[in-house]
C-alpha positions in Angstrom: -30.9 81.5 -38.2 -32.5 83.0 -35.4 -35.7 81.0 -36.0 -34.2 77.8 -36.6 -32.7 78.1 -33.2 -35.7 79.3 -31.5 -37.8 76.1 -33.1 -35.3 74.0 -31.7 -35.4 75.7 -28.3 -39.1 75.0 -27.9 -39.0 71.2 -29.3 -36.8 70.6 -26.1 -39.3 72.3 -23.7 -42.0 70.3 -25.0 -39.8 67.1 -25.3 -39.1 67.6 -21.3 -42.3 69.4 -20.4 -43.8 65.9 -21.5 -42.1 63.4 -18.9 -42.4 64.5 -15.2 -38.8 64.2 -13.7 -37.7 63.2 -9.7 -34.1 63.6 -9.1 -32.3 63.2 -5.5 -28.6 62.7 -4.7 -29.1 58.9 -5.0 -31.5 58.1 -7.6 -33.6 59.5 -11.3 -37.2 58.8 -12.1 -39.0 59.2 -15.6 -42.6 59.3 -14.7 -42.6 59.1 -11.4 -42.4 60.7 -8.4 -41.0 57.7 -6.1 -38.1 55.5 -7.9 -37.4 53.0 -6.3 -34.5 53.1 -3.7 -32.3 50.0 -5.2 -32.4 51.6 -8.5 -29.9 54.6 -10.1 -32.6 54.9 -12.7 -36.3 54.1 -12.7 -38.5 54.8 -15.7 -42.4 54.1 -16.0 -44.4 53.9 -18.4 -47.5 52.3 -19.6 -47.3 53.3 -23.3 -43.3 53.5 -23.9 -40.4 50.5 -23.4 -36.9 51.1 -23.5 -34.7 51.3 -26.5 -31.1 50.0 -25.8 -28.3 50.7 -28.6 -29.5 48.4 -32.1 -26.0 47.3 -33.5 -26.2 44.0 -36.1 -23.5 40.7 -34.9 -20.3 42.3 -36.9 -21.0 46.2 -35.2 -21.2 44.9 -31.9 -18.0 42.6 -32.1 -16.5 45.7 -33.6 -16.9 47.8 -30.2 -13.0 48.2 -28.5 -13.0 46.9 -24.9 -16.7 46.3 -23.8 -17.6 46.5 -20.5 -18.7 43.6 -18.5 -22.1 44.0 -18.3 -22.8 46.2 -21.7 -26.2 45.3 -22.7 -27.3 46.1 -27.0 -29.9 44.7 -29.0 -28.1 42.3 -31.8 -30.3 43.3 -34.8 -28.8 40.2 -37.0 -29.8 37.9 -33.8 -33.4 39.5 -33.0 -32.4 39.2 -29.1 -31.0 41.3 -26.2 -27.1 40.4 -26.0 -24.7 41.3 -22.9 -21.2 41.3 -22.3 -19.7 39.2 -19.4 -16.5 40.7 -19.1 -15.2 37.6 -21.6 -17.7 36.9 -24.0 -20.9 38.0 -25.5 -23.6 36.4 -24.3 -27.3 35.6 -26.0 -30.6 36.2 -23.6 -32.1 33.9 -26.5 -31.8 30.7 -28.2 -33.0 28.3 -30.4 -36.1 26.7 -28.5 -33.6 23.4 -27.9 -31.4 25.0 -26.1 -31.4 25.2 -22.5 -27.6 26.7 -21.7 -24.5 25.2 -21.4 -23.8 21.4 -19.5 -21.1 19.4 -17.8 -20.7 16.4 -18.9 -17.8 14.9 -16.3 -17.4 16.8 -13.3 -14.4 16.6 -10.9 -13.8 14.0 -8.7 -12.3 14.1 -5.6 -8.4 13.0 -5.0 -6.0 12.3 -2.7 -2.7 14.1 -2.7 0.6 13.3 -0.6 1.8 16.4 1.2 4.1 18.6 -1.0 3.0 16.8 -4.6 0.4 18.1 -7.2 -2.8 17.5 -8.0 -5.7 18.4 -10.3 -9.4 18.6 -11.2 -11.1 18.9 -14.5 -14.3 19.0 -15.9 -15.6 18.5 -19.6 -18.1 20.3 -21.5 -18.7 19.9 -24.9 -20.4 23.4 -24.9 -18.6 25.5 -22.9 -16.5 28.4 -23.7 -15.2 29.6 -20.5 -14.3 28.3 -17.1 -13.9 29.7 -13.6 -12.7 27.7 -10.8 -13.2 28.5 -7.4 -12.3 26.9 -4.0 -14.2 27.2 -0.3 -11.2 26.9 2.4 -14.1 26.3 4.6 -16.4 29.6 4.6 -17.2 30.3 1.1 -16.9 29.7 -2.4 -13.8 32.4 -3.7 -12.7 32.7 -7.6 -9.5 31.4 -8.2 -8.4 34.4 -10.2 -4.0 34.4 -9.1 -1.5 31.6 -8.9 -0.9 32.0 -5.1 1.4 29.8 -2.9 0.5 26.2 -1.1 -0.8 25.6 -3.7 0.1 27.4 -6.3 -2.8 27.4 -8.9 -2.4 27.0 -12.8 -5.4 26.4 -15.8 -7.9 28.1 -12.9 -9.4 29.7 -16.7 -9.3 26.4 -18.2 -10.8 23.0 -17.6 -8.6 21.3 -16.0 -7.0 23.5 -12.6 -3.6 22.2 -11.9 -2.2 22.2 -7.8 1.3 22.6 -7.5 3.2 21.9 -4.3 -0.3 21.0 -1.6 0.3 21.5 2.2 -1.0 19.6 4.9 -3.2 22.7 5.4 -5.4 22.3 2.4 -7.1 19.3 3.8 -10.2 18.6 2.9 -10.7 22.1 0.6 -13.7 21.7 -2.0 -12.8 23.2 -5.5 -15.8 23.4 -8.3 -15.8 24.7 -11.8 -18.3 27.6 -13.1 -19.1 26.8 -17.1 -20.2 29.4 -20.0 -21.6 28.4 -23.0 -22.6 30.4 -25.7 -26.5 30.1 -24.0 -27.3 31.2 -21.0 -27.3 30.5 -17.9 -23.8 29.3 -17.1 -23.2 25.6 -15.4 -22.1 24.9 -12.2 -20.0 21.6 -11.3 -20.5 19.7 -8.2 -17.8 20.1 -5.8 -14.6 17.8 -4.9 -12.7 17.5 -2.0 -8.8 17.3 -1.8 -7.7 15.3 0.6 -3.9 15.5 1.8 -2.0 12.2 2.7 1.1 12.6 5.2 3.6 9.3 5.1 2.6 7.3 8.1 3.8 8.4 11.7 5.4 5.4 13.7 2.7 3.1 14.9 1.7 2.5 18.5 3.8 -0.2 21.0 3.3 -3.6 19.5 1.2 -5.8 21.7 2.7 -9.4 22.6 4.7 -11.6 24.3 8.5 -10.8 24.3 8.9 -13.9 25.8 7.9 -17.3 24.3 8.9 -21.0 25.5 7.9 -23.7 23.4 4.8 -25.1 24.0 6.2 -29.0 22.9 7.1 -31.6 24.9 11.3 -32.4 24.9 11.5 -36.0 24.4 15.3 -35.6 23.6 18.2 -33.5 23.9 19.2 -30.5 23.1 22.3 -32.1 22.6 25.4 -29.8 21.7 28.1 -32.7 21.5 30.5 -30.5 23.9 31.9 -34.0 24.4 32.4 -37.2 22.2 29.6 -39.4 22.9 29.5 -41.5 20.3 29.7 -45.0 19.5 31.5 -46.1 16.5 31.5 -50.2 15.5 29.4 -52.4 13.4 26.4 -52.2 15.9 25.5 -50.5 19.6 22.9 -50.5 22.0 19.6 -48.2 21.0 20.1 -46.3 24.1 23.7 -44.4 22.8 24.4 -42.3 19.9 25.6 -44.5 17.1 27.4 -44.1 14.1 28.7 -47.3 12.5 32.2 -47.5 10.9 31.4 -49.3 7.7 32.6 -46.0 5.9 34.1 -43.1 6.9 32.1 -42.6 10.1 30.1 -39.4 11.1 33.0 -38.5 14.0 33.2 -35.8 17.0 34.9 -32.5 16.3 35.2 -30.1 19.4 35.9 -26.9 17.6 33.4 -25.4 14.9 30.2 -26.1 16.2 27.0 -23.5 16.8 29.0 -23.0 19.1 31.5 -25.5 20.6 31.7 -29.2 19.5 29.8 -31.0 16.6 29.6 -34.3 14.7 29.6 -35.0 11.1 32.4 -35.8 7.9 34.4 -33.8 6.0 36.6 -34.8 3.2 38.4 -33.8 -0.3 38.6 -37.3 -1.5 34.7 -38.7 -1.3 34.6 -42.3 -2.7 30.2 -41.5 -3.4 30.3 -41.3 0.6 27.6 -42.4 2.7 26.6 -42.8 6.7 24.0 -42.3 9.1 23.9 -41.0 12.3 21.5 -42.7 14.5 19.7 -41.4 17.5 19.2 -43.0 21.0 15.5 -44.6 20.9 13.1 -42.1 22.1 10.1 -43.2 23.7 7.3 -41.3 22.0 4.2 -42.4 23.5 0.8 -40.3 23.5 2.3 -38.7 20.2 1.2 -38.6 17.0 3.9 -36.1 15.7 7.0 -35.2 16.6 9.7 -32.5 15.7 13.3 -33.4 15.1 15.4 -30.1 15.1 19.3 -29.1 14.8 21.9 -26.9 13.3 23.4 -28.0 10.3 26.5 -26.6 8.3 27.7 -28.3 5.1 29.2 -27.9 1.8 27.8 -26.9 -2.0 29.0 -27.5 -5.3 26.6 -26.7 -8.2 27.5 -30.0 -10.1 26.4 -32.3 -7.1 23.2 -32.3 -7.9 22.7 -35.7 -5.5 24.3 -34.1 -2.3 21.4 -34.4 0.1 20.3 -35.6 3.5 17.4 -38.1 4.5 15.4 -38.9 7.4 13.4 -41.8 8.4 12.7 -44.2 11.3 12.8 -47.8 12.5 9.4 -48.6 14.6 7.2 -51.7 14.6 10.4 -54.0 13.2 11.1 -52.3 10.1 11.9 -49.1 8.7 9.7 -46.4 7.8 9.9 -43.2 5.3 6.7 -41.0 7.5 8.8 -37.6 7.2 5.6 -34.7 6.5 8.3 -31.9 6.0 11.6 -30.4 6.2 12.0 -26.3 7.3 15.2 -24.8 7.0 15.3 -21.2 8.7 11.4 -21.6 8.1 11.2 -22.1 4.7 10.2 -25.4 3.1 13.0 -27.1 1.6 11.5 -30.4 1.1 13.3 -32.7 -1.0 10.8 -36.3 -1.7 13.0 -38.9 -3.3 10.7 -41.8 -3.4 11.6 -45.2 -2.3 14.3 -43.5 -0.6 12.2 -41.0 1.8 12.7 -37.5 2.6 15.0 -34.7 3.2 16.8 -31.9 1.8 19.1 -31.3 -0.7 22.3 -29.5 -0.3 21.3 -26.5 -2.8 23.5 -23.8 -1.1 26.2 -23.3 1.5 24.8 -23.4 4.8 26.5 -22.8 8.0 24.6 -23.3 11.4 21.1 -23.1 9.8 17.9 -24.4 11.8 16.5 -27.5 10.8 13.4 -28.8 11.5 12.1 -31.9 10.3 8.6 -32.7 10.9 7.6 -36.4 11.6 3.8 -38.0 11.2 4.0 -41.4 13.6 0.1 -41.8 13.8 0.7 -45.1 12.2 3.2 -46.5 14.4 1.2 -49.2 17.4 4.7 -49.3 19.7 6.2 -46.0 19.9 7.9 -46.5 22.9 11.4 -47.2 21.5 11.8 -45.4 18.0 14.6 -44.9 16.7 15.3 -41.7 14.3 17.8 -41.8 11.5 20.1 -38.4 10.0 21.5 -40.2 6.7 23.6 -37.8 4.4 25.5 -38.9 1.2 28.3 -37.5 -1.6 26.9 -38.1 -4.8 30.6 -37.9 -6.1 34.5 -39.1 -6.5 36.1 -36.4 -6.9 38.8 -33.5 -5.3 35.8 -31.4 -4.0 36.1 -30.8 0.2 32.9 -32.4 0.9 31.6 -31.5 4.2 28.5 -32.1 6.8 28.2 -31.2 10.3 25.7 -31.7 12.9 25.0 -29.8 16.1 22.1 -29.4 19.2 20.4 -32.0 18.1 16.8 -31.9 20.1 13.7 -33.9 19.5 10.3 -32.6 20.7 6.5 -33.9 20.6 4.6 -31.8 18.8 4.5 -29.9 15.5 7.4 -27.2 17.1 5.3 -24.6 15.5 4.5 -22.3 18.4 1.1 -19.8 17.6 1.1 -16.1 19.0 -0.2 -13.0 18.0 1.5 -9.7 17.4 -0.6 -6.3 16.9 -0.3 -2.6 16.9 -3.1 0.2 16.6 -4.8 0.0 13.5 -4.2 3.5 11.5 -5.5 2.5 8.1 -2.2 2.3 6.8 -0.7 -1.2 5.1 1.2 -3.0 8.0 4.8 -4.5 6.7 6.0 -7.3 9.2 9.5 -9.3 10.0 10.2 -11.7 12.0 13.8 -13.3 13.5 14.9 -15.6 10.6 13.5 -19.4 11.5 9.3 -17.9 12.6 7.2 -17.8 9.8 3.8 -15.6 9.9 0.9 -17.7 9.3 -1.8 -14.8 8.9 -2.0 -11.1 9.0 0.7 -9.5 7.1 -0.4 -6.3 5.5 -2.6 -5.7 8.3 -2.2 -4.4 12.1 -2.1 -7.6 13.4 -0.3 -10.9 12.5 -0.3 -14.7 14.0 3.4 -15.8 14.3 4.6 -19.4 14.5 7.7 -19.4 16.5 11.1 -20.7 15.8 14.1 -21.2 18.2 15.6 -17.8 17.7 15.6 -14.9 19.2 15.0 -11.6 17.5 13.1 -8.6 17.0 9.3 -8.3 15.6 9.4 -5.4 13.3 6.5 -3.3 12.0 6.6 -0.7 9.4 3.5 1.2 7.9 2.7 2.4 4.6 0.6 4.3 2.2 1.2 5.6 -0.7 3.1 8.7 0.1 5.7 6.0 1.6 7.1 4.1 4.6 6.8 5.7 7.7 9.2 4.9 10.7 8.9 1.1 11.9 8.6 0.2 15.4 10.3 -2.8 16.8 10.4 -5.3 19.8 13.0 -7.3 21.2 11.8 -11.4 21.6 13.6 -14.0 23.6 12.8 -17.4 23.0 13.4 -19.7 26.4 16.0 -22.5 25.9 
């Protein structure tokens, strides 16, 4: 026994009398004298490489908790294998391959404060992800849920954002891929961008006054008074309506406001009559605008209730009505041989009317006269009504352009405007071209994105008399 041990003592002499040894507090050599300073353990040789542990593919999936960075030699693989804290990883490969790839990487995306968002990437290789995010210094592993966000799938392909604040504006977030192959695959980065709901735009810019920019060739007439002239015929210089039927009379209550002029009834005999107008001398014109308040009845099975408008110029009369606008909306009702109007498709009750004449045609315009001519399709126990009030005729088209605009903040621009103004051009955008009715009102903005509407901004329009 006592020689056994004493061979055994001297193989280990010899074993470490053959390597020359430098140790320090930091670092160990193996032949040499001078390891270098960055490593724990420095060996050289010219003769000799080192041997890691040999374990085949089952032994080395049999070890219990690896470390992340254990390094073996896979004898079923032939190749140096290491550990990466979640899989183990192969410093080899088939010639073909070149480690893992992405095939979609994330894109950026717009978020509205307080909502969710995500990113993703595919890979048909890869086996494990790692997101990470740069708040603006440097790229971090996304390793916790956290708050604002709060982070989910940050191990998976697709990282989830729960509840974004207006703080994580413009943060980049990119994905690090592991294949079975080395080396690992980074994605390229996205931004997330964080939408509030519009703030209230700035002042709107435009007249809050506007007078019309026609000529008034007649009126306004509000029939505070009875002026007019009932009989079989009357000069063209009064306000005629003949008494051949139930005539258009003067009523001094229920107007828009005060007195009016028109027929009411509950026994209709198919009634008919026209109110004519005093001539009007419209010389130098090519088109003129005849406008008033109208209030009348509606019954869904008189289909035929209307009202018509035409002229008698050059000896004869003439159907040369372009269009009919009620509260700025077409309502243009062509009948044919019979001219133009509108039909009677709703209640109304002191609704603007404009009617829109074309008299290019007409060689003496000096003494037109203009006709109003509604009509009761019907006999029957139905309260027919029609009444007539500030009657006004202008040169012109009585479409008055202006412009309304506010700073433009990217966002989608929703405009109103007082009930008989229609917007030509604009809406959806910071700026809009108006043509102006007779009322007053209030031009209304209110932007938009997709997080919402944000507070509108108003202002207050007069129109002059």
């Amino acid at each position: 026994m006592k020689i056994v041990l004493k061979k055994f003592i001297q193989l280990i002499l010899i074993f470490i009398l053959s390597f020359s040894f430098y140790t320090n507090a930091q670092n160990v050599g193996i032949n040499t004298d001078t390891p270098d300073a960055s490593a724990l353990l420095e060996l050289n040789s010219t003769t000799q490489g080192f041997l890691p542990p040999r374990l085949s593919t089952v032994e080395r999936d049999a070890i219990s908790s690896p470390a992340e960075g254990l390094i073996i030699y896979n004898t079923t693989e032939k190749c140096i294998n290491y550990y990466n804290g979640t899989i183990w990883l192969s410093l080899c490969g088939n010639i073909s391959e070149t480690g893992v790839t992405i095939d979609t990487h994330p894109q950026n995306i717009s978020v509205c404060e307080s909502d969710n968002g995500s990113f993703s990437v595919t890979s048909a290789g890869g086996i494990s992800f790692q997101w990470q995010v740069n708040t603006g210094t440097s790229w971090q592993d996304i390793t916790a849920p956290g708050t604002d966000p709060v982070y989910s799938g940050y191990s998976t392909n697709e990282l989830t954002l729960t509840g974004v604040v207006g703080s994580n504006d413009s943060w980049l977030f990119r994905c690090i891929v592991t294949g079975n192959n080395p080396p690992p695959a980074t994605s390229n980065s996205a931004t997330l961008t964080i939408l509030q709901v519009p703030g209230q735009p700035s002042v709107i810019s435009g007249p809050t006054e506007i007078c019309p920019s026609s000529t008034v060739l007649l009126g306004p007439q509000g029939f505070s008074t009875d002026i007019l002239v009932h009989g079989s015929s009357a000069p063209t210089t009064v306000w005629f309506a003949p008494d051949f039927n139930d005539p258009i009379a003067h009523s001094a209550t229920g107007g828009c406001p005060d007195g009016q002029v028109g027929y009411q009834s509950s026994w209709n005999n198919y009634w008919g009559n026209f109110l004519r107008l005093p001539e009007i001398d419209c010389t130098g014109h090519d088109e003129v605008t005849l406008s008033f308040d109208v209030s009348h009845s509606y019954f869904a099975s008189h289909t035929n209730d209307w009202c018509r408008f035409y002229v008698w110029a050059d000896g004869g009369y003439e159907h040369n009505v372009v269009s009919v606008k009620i509260n700025g909306s077409d309502v243009t009702y062509d009948s044919g041989v019979n001219g133009k109007g509108f039909k009677f498709s709703e209640v109304r009750s002191c609704d603007d009317v404009q009617v829109n004449f074309d008299i290019s045609a007409i060689s003496d315009k000096s003494n037109i006269l203009f006709y109003l001519e509604p009509s009761c399709g019907y006999n029957n126990s139905n309260s027919f009504y029609v009444w007539f009030d500030n009657i006004e005729f202008s040169a012109g088209s009585g479409s008055n352009e202006f412009t309304y605009s506010i700073t433009d903040e990217g966002y989608d621009y929703q405009w109103t405007v007082p009930a008989d103004w229609t917007i030509a051009t604009g809406q959806g955008t910071s700026s809009i071209t108006i043509n102006a009715g007779s009322l007053d009102g209030d031009v209304v903005v209110t932007p938009s994105n997709s997080c919402g509407d944000g507070p509108s901004r108003s202002l207050s329009v007069d129109v002059c008399p």
